[in-house]
N, C-alpha and C positions, 0 to 999 in steps of 0.2 A: 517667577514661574511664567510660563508663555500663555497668552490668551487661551482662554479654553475652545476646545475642537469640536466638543460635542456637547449638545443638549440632552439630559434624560427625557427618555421614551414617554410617553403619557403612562399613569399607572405602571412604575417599572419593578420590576422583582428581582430578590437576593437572587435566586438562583439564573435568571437570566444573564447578570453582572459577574458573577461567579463561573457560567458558562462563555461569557465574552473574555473573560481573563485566562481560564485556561486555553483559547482558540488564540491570544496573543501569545502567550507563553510557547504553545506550539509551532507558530508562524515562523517567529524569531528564531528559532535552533531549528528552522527548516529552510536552508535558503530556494531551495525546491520550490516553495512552497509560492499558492498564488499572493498569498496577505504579508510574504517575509518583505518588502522592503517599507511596505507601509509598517512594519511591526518595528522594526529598525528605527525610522524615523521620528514612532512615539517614544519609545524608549529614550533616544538622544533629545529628544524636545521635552521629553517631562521626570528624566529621571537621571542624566547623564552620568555616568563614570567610563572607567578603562575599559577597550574592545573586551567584549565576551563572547562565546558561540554559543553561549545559553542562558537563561536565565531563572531565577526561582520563580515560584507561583507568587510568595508576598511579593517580589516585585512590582509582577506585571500586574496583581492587584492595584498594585500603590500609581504604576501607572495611567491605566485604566483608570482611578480616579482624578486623577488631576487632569485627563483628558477633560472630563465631566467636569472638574470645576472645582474639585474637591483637596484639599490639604493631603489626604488620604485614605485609604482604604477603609480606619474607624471610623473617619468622619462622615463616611459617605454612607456606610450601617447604619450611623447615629439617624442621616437623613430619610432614610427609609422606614426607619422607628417610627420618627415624625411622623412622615405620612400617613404609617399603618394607625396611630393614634387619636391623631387627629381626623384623619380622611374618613369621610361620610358618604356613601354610594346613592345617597338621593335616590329612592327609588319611587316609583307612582305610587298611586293609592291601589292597594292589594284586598283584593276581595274577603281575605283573614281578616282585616283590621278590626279593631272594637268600635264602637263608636267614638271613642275619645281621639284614637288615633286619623279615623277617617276626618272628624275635623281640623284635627289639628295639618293633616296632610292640605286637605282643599281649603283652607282657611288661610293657609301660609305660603311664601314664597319660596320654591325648593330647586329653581333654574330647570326642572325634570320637566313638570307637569306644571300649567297656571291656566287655571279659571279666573272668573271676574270675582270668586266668594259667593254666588251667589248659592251654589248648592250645599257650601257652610252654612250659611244664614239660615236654609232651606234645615238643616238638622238641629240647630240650635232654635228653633223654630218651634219645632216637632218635641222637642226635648230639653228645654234650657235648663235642669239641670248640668248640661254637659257643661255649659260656667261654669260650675265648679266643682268641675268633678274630679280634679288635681291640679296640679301646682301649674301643669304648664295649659292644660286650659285656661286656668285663672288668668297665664299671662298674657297668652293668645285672644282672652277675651275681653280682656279691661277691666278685672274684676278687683277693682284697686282693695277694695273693703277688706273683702275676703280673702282676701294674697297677702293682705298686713296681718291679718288674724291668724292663719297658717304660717305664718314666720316667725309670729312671734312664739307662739306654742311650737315650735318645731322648725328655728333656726337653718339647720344644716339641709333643708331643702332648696335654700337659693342659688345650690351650685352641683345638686345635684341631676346628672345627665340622665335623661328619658323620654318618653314618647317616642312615637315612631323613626325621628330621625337622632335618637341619642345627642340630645342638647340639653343644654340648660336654660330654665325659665326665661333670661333674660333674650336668649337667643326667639323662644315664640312670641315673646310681645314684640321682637323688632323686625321679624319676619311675618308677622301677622300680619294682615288683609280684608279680616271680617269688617272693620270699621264700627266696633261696637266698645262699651264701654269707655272707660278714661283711660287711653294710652300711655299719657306722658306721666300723669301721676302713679300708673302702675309701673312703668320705668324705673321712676325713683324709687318709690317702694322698695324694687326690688334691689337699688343700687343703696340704700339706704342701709338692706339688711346685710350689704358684702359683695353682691352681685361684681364679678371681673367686668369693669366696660370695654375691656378687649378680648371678650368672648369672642369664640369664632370657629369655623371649623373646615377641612380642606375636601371641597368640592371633590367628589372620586377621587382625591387624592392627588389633586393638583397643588401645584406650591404656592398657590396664592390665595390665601385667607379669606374667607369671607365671613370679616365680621359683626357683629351687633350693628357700627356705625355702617356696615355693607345693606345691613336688610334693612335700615331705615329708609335710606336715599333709594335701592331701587337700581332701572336702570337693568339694561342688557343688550344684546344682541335681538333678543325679541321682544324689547322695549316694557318689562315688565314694571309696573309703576311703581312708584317711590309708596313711603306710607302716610296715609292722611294728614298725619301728625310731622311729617319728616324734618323739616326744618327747626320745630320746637324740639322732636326727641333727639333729633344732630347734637343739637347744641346743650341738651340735659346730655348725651354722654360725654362728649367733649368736658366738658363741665367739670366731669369726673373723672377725668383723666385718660381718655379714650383717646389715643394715636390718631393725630388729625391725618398721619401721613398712610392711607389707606389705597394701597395699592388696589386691588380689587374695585370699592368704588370709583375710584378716578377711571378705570375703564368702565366700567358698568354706563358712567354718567356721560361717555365720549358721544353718544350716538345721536344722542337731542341736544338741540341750542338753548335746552331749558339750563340755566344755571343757576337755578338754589341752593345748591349745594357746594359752591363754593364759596360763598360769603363765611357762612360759619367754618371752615376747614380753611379757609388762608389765612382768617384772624384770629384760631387756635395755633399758627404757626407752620402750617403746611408746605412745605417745600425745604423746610431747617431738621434739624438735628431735634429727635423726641425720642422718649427711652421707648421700645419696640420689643413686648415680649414675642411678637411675632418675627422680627429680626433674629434676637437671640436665637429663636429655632429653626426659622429656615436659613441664618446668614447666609450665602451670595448669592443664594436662590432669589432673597427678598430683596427688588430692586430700592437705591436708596431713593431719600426723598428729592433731589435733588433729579434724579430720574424720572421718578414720578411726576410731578410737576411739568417735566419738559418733556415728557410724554403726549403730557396733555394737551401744552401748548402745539407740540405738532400736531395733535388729532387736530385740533381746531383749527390748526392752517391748512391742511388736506381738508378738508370737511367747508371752508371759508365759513369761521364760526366767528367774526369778526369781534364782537360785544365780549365773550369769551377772550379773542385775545389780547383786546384792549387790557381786562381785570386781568390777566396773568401778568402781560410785560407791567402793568400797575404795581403790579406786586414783588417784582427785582426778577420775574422767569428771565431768563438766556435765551434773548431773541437766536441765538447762535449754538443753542441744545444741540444733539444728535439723540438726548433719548437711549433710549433700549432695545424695543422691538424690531426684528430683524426683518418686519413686512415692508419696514419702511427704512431699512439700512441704516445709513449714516447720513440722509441728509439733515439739515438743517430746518426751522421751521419757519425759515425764511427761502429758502430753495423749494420747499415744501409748495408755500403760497403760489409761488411765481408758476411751479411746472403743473398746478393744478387749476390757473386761470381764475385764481381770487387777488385781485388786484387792490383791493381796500385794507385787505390782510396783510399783504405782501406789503403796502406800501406804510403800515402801523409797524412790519419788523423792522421796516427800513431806516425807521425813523428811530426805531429803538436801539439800531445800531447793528442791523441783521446784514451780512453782508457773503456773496458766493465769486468765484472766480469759476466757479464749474459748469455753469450756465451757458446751453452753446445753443445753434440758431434752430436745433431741433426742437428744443427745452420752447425759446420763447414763441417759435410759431406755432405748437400747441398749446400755449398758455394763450395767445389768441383767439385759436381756433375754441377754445372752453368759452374764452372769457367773452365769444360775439364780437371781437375787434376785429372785424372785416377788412380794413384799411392793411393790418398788419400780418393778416394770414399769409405764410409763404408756404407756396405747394414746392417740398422738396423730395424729388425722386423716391429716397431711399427709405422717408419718412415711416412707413408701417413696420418697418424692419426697422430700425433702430430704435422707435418705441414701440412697440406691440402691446404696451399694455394700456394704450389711447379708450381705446372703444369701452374697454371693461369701467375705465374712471369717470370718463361721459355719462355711462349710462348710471354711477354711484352719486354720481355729484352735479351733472349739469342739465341733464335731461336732452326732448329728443334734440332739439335742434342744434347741439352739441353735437350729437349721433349724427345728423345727416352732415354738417359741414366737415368731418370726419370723413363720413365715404365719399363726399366731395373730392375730399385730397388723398381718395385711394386708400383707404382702408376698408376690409372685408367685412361685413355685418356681423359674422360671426368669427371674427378675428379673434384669438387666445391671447389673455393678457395673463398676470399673474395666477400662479398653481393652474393655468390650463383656464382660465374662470372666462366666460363672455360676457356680454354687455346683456345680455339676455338674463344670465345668472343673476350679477346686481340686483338687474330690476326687479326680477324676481324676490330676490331675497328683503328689495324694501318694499314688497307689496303695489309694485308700481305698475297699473294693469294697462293702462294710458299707453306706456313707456314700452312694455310687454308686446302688446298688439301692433302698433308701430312697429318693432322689429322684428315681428313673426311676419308682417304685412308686408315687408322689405326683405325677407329669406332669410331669417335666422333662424340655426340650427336645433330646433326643442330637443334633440336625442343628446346633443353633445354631452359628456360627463367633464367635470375638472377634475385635476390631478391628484388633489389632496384626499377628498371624500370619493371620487366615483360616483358624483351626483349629478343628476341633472337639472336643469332650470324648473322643471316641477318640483324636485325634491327640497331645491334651495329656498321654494315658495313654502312647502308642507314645515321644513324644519325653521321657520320665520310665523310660523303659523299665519299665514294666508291660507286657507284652506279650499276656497274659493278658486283663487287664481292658482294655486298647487291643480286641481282638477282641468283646468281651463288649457295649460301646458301638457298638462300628462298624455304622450303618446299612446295609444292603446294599440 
């Protein structure tokens, strides 16, 4: 079958998929029509047989899914099931809640909403009964005692799904955050009594898992922290058979140079072949391990996370990966290092046997110009225009004096690198206020939106929870 064409939509629906099949079905028997020759060219790339001037609807269904990626049309219901099943809408904490539920909401981590615990603590404080006022408080609070005594009398609650975000027990003790009672022996407990250690469940219904070993380690885009215990409860689920190859954590963990969490997850066997009930259900959704892994290693050659990629090429990664994600293509994470001006990275894949032929004199005089190698800056004419997305990676990864030798060699302060994003945005988004004012102080643009979100360099501050530096930008 041909590479797939399309990614599904965030949150996608039968009836939308249903309504894109019959708009191909009509494309094709309309040569009129403005989608007939694209409709034509899926048909022959995912379905081919003898000329026709029309087609049935299971067809273009059957189409339509292997555009997506899909064997076909049941399979791809099958994948929607999933979703609907698993898929958990995270929502804040709702002024409805019971008391049990508002702790267990601001007590844990739900990628929605994150506090520090501390107006958990604040109600369990006020009221510590709420310890054990069920099963998934008991989990959420370390109420080891109490959690072995309600299991033993009444087994079949270690796997029953409730509380506010419809989990099971194991899921609030590994999302939990209060920092109270004994985590790791409630863990076991619970894994003792049957608890799945590949609990988990799909963020709005995203395809990627986040499970039990997800809410231990932590980790995200707004750096929510790992759990007190993380290291000890990594390695009790692992222990117990917990899929060291955790897609969701290994991005969660890309953002910090902190690496505790790969010690126990490369020497439960991370990057090989492990039975994945989370594969069986999202199969080619769920990238493999082997993916994974060299995922990672590129974050950490984009990012020059060297220590990192020492312990990966340690561990047999593919100095010569491409990876998955389509923000960062097809390169390698030795092309990676070179064009992002980490040269001790670059020079650890080199040696690991990293090697490019694609590398041309635009590539290494911006790996220069990142990397302060003034001798070997070349100011070439065309330079902003054939990378444009210079300004936005300075301002992610090298700071300002990146940024000025940059508009040195004629790039715009607010020059548009990837999805539309500026250098302004970055900084924004890693709370870099330093970095921020320096570039509002040189004319960058605070209204500009990127292409993806429609946000602006405030917005990208408020949704990073800088709140501070969100008001600091905000146009009024």
């Amino acid at each position: 079958m041909p590479e797939v064409r399309w990614n599904l939509p965030d949150d996608p629906s039968l009836e939308w998929l249903k309504s894109r099949a019959k708009q191909l079905r009509r494309a094709f028997g309309n040569p009129d029509a403005d989608e007939h020759a694209l409709a034509v060219e899926l048909v022959d790339a995912f379905d081919p047989g003898p000329p026709t001037e029309a087609i049935q609807l299971s067809r273009a269904q059957r189409v339509l899914a292997r555009a997506f990626g899909f064997p076909g049309w049941s399979r791809l219901r099958e994948h929607l099931e999933t979703l609907t099943t698993f898929g958990r809408p995270m929502a804040a904490t709702s002024e409805d809640d019971s008391p049990e539920d508002r702790l267990l909401r601001l007590g844990t981590l739900n990628y929605s909403q994150w506090s520090d615990g501390s107006d958990a603590r604040a109600l369990l404080a006020e009221d510590p009964t709420l310890a054990v006022a069920s099963v998934y408080t008991m989990a959420a609070c370390g109420s080891a005692d109490e959690l072995a005594d309600l299991l033993r009398d009444d087994p079949a609650q270690v796997d029953r799904q409730g509380g506010p975000h419809r989990w099971e027990p194991l899921l609030y003790a590994c999302y939990s955050r209060l920092g109270t009672g004994d985590a790791v022996r409630t863990v076991q407990v619970l894994l003792d009594a049957g608890a799945e250690p590949n609990a988990g469940f799909l963020w709005r219904r995203f395809p990627s898992p986040f499970t039990a070993l997800t809410g231990v380690l932590g980790g995200g885009e707004r750096g929510e922290p790992p759990h007190q215990a993380a290291v000890a409860l990594a390695k009790t689920l692992l222990d117990a058979g917990a899929d060291p190859n955790d897609n969701q954590a290994f991005y969660n963990r890309m953002f910090t140079r902190d690496d505790s969490h790969l010690p126990p997850l490369l020497s439960h066997g991370a990057g090989h072949p492990h039975p994945s009930v989370w594969r069986d259900r999202l199969g080619a959704a769920y990238p493999t391990p082997e993916q994974m892994v060299g995922e990672h290693l590129r974050r950490a050659a984009e990012r020059g996370y060297t220590e990192r990629v020492r312990l990966l090429l340690k561990h047999g990664v593919d100095p010569n990966t491409v990876g998955y994600h389509p923000s960062l293509g097809d390169q390698t994470a030795y092309e990676i290092a070179v064009r992002n001006g980490h040269r001790e990275a670059a020079e650890l894949l080199a040696a690991a046997g990293g090697r490019s032929d694609r590398l041309d004199d635009y590539d290494l005089a911006l790996a220069a110009a990142f990397a302060g190698d003034t001798h070997r800056v070349r100011r070439l004419p065309d330079l902003p225009e054939r990378r444009p997305d210079a300004m936005r990676l300075a301002a992610a990864q090298h700071g300002i004096a990146a940024l000025a030798r940059l508009i040195d060699l004629g790039y715009d302060v607010s020059a548009r690198g990837q999805w539309g994003a500026t250098a302004l945005h970055e900084a924004a988004l890693r709370g870099d206020s330093v970095a921020c004012r320096w570039l509002v102080d040189h004319g960058a643009d605070r209204t500009a939106e990127d292409e993806r979100f429609s946000g602006t360099p405030s917005d990208w501050a408020a949704h990073a929870g800088h709140a501070e530096l969100a008001e600091e930008l905000r146009v009024s």
